[in-house]
N, C-alpha and C positions, 0 to 999 in steps of 0.2 A: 669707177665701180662697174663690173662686169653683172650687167640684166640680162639672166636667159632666161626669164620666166615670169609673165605679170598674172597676178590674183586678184580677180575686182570682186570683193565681199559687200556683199549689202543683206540689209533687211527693209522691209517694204511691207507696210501691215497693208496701206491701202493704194498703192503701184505705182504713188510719186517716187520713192526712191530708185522702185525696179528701172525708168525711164529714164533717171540721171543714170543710173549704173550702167544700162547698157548702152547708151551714148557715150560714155566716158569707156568701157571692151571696147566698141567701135574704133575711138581714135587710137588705141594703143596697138588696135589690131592692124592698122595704119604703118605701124614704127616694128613691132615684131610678131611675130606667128604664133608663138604662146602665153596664147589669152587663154584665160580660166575666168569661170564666175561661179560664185559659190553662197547661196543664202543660206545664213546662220539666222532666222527670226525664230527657229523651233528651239524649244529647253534639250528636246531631241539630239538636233544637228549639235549644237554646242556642248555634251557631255562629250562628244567625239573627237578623240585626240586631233591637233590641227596643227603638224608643225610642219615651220619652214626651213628654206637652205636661206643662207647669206644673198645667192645670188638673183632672190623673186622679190618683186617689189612688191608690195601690197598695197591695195587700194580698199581703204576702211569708208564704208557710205552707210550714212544709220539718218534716221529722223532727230529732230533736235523735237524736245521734248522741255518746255519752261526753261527754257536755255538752259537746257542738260545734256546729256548725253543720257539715252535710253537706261533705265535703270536693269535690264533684264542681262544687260553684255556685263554687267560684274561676273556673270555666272559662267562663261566662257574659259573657264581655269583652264582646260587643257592646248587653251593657245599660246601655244608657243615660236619666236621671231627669230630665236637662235642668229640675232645680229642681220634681219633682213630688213633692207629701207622700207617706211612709209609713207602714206600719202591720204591726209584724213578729208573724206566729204562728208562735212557738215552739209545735210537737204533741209532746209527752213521754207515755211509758209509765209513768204515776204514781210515777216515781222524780225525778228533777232534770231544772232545764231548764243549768244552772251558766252556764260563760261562750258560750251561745249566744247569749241575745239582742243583749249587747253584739259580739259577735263580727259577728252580721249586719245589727247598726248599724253599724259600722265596714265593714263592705264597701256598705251600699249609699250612705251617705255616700259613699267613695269612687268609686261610678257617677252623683253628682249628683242624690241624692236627699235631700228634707227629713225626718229620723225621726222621727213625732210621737209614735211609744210602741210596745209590746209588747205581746203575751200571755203568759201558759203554757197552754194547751189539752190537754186528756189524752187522749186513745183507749189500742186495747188497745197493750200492748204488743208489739212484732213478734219477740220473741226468747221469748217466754211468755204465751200470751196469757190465761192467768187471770189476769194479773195486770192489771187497770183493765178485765175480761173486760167487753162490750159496751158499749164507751165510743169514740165519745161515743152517750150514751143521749138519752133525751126528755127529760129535765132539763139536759142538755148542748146540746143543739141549741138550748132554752128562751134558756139564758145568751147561747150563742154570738149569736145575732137579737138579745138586746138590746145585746150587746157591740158588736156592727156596728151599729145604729142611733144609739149612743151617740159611736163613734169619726167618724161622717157628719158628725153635729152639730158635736162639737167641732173637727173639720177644717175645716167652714164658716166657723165663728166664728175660727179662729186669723187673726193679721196681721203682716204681717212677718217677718222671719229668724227661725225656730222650729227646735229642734232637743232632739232628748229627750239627758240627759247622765247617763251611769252612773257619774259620778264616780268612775270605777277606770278606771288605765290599767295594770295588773299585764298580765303575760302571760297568752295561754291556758291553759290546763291542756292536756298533752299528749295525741295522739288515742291511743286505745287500741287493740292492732293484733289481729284479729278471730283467734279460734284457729283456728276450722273455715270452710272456704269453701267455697259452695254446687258442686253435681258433678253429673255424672250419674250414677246409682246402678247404672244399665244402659245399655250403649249399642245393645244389639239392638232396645230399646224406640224408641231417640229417632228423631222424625218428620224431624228434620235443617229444622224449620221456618224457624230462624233468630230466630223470637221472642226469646229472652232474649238473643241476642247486641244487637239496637236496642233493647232496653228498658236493658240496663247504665247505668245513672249514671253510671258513670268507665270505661264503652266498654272493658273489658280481659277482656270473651271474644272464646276465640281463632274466627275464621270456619271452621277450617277440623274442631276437634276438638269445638266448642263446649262448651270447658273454659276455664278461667283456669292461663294458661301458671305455672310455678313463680315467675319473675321479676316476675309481675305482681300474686303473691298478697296481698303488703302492701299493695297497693292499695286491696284485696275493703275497703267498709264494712259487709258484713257485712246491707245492707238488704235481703236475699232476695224484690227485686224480679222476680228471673230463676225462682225457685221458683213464684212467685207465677201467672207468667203459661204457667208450661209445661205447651203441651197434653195432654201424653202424662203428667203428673205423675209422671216419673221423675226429674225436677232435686231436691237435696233436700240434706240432710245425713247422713252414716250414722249408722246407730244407737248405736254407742260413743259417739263423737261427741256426740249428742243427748240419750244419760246424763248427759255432764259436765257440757253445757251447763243440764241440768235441776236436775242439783244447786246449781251455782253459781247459778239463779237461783229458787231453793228460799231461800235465804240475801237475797235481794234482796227476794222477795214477804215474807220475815217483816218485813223493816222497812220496809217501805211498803204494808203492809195497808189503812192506813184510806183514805179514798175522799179523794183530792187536789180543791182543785175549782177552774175554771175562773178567774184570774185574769188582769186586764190594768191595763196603767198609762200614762197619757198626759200630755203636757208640760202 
């Protein structure tokens, strides 16, 4: 298979993915000269026609989300694979990556893309971040460069119709629906910048209160991409709120203590 072009796509609400991703440019920038990286987390970028040739390999990196696949990249219609190989990282909070990778095999199959295989990649976690705390590290980025050097290789060498198979066609496992959604804590505070309204993944702050309307709250995944980037750091969760959420993931850091590490697996 002839690669004259690698695309390392991520989305990154709170900059654990941005640091797998540009670790993973890094190593391929190693193996060939044109590297690309491209974030799709805006409703924005993703209306925006995206197509490929055969000959670019894509590198798909999203948050795993209740061992999902980010619900906001259904909305990605205008990507298109036109028969280019991929190469999906799953980034998890050293808990599970479950039915994400197959999940976002089965969607970019569906946009005309070849799956040659997967990650699981760890950083911190975005809901606690002791939990995989400063990950990914130097030994993480180590992996990740050889990881991309490895997947160059093997994508060069593949021939023919290639396609990675999970041999499970069960259902997803259902999303799980977020308790607490990001707010403003104050509103005398807020700069009314508009930031976290174009940064939302699934575009449901409202323009005018820069809130998430009641009807819209199921929506919330919950990736406190909008906390992340607010100037005036009044966006936030309250602190009731941030008890529970700390207990409940007080029970999640006991059983996934030890240090998960970086795997991947290709056709």
């Amino acid at each position: 298979m002839q690669i004259n072009k690698v695309i390392v796509a991520y989305m990154s609400p709170t900059g654990g993915v941005k640091k797998v991703a540009r670790a993973i440019a890094e190593g391929f920038e190693q193996q060939i000269d044109n590297v690309s990286t491209i974030n799709f987390i805006t409703p924005r970028f993703r209306a925006l026609q995206t197509s490929l040739t055969a000959d670019t390999l894509f590198i798909f990196c999203f948050p795993v989300y209740f061992g999902r696949m980010p619900q906001c990249i259904y909305d990605w219609k205008s990507l298109k694979g036109n028969g280019a190989p991929a190469f999906i990282v799953n980034v998890y909070g050293n808990r599970l990556c479950e039915d994400a990778p197959r999940e976002a095999s089965d969607f970019l199959t569906a946009h005309d893309f070849k799956v040659i295989g997967y990650s699981e990649s760890v950083a911190e976690h975005s809901q606690e971040r002791k939990l995989a705390h400063g990950r990914p590290d130097a030994q993480d980025i180590a992996d990740l460069k050889t990881m991309a050097a490895d997947v160059y290789h093997k994508a060069c060498a593949y021939e023919g119709d290639i396609t990675f198979d999970f041999h499970n066609d069960t259902p997803y496992k259902p999303y799980g629906l977020v308790p607490f959604v990001p707010m403003k804590l104050t509103d005398e505070d807020c700069a009314n910048c508009k930031v976290c309204i174009k940064i939302c993944p699934m575009g449901i702050i409202d323009p005018d209160t820069c809130s998430v309307l009641d009807e819209n709250k199921e929506k919330c995944m919950g990736c406190r991409a909008c906390i992340a980037v607010c100037k005036k750091k009044i966006r936030g969760i309250p602190p009731q709120a941030l008890e529970k959420i700390a207990q409940k993931m007080s029970v999640v850091m006991a059983n996934n203590s030890e240090r998960k590490p970086n795997r991947y697996f290709l056709v």
